[in-house]
C-alpha positions in Angstrom: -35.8 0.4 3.5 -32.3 -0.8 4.7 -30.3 -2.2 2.1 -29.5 -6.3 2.2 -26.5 -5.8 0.9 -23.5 -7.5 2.4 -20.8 -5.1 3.6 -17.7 -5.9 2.1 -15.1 -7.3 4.5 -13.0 -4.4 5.2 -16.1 -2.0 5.5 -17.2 -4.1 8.2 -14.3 -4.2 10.0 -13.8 -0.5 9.9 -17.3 0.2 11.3 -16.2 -2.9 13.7 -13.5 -0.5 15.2 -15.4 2.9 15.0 -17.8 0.8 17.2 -14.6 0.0 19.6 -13.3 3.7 19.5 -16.9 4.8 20.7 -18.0 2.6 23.1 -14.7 2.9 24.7 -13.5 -0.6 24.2 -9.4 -0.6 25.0 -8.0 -2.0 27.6 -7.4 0.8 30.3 -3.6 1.2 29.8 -3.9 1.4 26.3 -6.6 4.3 27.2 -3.9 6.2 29.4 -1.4 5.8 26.6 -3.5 7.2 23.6 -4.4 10.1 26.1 -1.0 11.1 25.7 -1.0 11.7 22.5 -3.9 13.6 22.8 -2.4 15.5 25.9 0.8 16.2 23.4 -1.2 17.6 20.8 -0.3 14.8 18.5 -3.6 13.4 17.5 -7.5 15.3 18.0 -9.2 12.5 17.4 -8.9 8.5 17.0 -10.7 7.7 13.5 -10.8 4.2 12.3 -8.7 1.3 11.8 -7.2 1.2 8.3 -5.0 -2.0 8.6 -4.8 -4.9 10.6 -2.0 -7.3 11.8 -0.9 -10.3 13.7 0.3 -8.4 15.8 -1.1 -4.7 15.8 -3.7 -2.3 14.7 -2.8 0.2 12.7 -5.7 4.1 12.5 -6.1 7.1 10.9 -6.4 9.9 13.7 -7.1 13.4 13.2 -3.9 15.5 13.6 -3.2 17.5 16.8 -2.2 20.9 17.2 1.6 20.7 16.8 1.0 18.5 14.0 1.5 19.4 10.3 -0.9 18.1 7.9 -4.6 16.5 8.4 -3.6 13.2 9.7 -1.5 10.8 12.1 -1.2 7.0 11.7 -1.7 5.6 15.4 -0.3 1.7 15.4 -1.2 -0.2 18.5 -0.1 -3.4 19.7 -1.9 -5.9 21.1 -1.0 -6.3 24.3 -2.8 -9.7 24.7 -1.7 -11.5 21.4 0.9 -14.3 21.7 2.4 -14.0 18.1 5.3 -11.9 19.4 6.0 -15.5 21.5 7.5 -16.1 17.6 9.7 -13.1 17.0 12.4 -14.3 18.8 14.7 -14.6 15.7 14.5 -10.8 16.0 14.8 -10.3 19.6 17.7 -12.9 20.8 20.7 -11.4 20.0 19.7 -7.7 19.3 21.9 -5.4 22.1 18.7 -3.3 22.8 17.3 -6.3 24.9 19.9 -7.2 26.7 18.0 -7.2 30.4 14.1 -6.9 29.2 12.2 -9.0 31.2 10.6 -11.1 29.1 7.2 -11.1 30.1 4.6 -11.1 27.1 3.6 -7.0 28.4 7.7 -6.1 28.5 7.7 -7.7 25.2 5.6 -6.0 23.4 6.3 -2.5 25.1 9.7 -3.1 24.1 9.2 -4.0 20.3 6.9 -0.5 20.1 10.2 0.9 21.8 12.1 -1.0 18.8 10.2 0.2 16.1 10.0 3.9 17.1 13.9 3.6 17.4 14.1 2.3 14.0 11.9 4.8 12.3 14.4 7.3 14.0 17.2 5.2 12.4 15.2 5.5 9.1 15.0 8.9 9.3 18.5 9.7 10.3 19.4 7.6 7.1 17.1 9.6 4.7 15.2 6.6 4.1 11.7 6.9 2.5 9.4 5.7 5.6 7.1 6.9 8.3 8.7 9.8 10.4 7.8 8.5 14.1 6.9 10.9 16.3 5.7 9.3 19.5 5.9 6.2 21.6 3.9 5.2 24.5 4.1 1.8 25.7 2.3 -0.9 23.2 1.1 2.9 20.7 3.2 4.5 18.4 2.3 7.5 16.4 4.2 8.0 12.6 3.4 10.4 9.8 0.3 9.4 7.3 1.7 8.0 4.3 -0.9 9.0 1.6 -1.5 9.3 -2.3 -4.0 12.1 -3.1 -5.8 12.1 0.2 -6.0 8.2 0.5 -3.8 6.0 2.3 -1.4 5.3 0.0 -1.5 1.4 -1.6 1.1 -1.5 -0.9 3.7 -2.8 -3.7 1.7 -5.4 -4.4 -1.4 -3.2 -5.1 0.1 -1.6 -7.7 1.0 -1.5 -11.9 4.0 0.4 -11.6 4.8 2.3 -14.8 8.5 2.3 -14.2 9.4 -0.9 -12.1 13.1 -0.3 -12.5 13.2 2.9 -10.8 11.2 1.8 -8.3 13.3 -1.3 -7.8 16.2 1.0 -7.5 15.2 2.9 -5.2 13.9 0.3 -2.9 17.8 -0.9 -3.4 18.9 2.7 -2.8 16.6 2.6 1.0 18.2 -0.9 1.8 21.7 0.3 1.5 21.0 3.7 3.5 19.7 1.6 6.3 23.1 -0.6 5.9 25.3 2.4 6.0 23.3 3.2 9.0 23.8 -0.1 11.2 20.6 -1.7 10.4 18.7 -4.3 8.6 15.0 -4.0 7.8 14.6 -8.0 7.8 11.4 -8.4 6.4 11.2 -6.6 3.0 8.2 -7.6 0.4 6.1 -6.4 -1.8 3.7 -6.2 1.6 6.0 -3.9 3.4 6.4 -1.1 0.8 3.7 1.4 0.3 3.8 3.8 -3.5 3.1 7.5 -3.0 3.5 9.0 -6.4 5.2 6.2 -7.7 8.1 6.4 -4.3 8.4 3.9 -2.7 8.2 3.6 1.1 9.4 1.1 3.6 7.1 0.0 6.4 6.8 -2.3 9.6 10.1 -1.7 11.0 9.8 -3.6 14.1 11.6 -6.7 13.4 14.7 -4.7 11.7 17.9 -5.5 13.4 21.2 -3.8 14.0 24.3 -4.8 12.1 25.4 -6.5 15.8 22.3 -9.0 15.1 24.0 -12.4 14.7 22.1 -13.1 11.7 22.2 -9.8 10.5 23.7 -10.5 7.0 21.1 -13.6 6.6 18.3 -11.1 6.9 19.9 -8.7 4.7 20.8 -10.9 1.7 16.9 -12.5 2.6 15.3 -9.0 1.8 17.5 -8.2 -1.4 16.3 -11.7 -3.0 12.8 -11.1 -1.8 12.6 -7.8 -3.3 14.2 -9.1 -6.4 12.6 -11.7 -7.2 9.1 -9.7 -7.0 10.4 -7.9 -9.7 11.6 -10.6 -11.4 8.4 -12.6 -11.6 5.8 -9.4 -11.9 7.7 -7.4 -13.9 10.1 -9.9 -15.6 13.2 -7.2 -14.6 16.8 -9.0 -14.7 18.9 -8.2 -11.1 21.9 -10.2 -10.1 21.0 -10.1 -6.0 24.9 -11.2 -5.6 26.3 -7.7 -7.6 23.3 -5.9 -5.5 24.0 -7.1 -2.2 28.0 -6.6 -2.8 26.9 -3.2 -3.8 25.2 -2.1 -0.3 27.6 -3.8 1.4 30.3 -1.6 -0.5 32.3 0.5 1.8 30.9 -0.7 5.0 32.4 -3.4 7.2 32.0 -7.4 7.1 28.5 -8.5 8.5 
C-alpha cells in the first residue's frame, strides 16, 4: 500500500524536474544547447535539479568522457523569466555590453556569457569557486562543488568550527578577485558554499569589472554583508573600513 505521506518540498520538486528531463520538457533551443555538452563529452547524463533560482535552474549531470570526477553542475537560465528585466544595476555600465541588443533572449544569453567569463576570472585569480567549463547560450556547465559525495551546504547551513578562518578567507577571495579587475557584487551567507570547512564563492553572474561605475559601492556592499554575518552569528569583531582598505591595498582608486 502507497504511503500518504507528504513529500517534502524539495523531494517533490526534484521528482518535478526528473519528470521534465524525461518527458522531454525544454524548450527546443535549450534541447540543442545541452546536446552540446553531451556532443563534447562534458556531461552523460542530465540528473536532477538540485537548486532553484529566480532566474535559473541549477542539475547534477553525470560527467562525460573528458571529464574528471563523477559529476558536472549544469545551470540553465530561463529564457522566458522577466527577473533579468531588474539586473540592470549590473548590466548598464559593464564594458562587456556595450552593443548587446537588449532583447529579453540577448539578455539572458549574454549574462550566461557573463558568468562563464567570470568563473574564468575566478579561476585566473585562484579564487575558491566553480571552475566553468562550458557555455552555450542560456546553459553553463561548472565543476560539482561537493562535501563527501553530497552537494556541498551554503554558509548559512552551516556551524562553522572556526568562523574566523573561514571569514578570512572569504576576505582573502574578495581581494583576489579585486586584484583581478572584478567585484563579485552580491556576497552573503547564500552565495558561499563549505567543502571541508573552505569556503567557496558562487553565482557570479552579477559580478562587475573594476570599470563598473558603481564598482566600489558593490565592493564595500559585499565586505559589510559578509561581515556582519559574522558578526551577528558568530559574534566575530571586523572593522569593514581596515578590511576594505586592505583589499583595496596596492591596487588603484575605484
Amino acid at each position: 500500500m502507497r504511503s500518504k505521506r507528504k513529500r517534502p518540498e524539495r523531494e517533490e520538486r526534484q521528482l518535478k524536474e526528473a519528470r521534465k528531463i524525461e518527458e522531454g520538457v525544454f524548450e527546443n533551443r535549450t534541447l540543442m544547447r545541452l546536446q552540446k555538452l553531451f556532443t563534447k563529452g562534458i556531461i552523460s547524463k542530465l540528473d536532477f535539479v538540485i537548486g532553484t533560482g529566480k532566474e535559473a535552474d541549477v542539475y547534477l549531470a553525470d560527467a562525460g568522457e573528458k571529464m574528471r570526477g563523477q559529476f558536472v553542475i549544469v545551470k540553465i537560465f530561463r529564457v522566458e523569466t522577466s527577473y533579468f528585466r531588474k539586473r540592470e544595476d549590473y548590466i548598464i555600465g559593464d564594458p562587456r555590453f556595450r552593443g548587446v541588443r537588449i532583447s529579453l533572449a540577448n539578455l539572458v544569453n549574454e549574462w550566461c556569457k557573463k558568468e562563464y567569463a567570470n568563473l574564468k576570472i575566478a579561476e585566473a585569480a585562484g579564487v575558491h569557486a566553480p571552475r566553468p567549463y562550458l557555455f552555450n547560450g542560456n546553459i553553463i556547465a561548472m565543476s560539482f562543488i561537493e562535501d563527501n559525495g553530497a552537494p556541498a551546504p551554503r554558509l548559512k547551513d552551516c556551524a562553522l568550527e572556526d568562523p574566523k578562518k573561514v571569514l578570512r578567507a572569504i576576505l582573502s577571495d574578495i581581494k583576489k578577485l579585486y586584484k583581478e579587475g572584478m567585484v563579485h557584487a552580491d556576497i552573503s551567507e547564500y552565495n558561499i558554499l563549505m567543502k571541508e570547512g573552505m569556503p567557496y564563492l558562487i553565482d557570479f553572474g552579477q559580478a562587475v569589472l573594476l570599470e563598473h561605475p558603481r564598482a566600489a559601492e558593490f565592493l564595500e556592499r559585499d565586505v559589510n554583508n559578509i561581515i556582519e554575518y559574522f558578526s551577528r552569528r558568530y559574534g566575530l569583531d571586523a572593522n569593514s573600513d581596515l578590511e576594505l582598505g586592505e583589499i583595496v591595498k596596492g591596487k588603484k582608486d575605484l
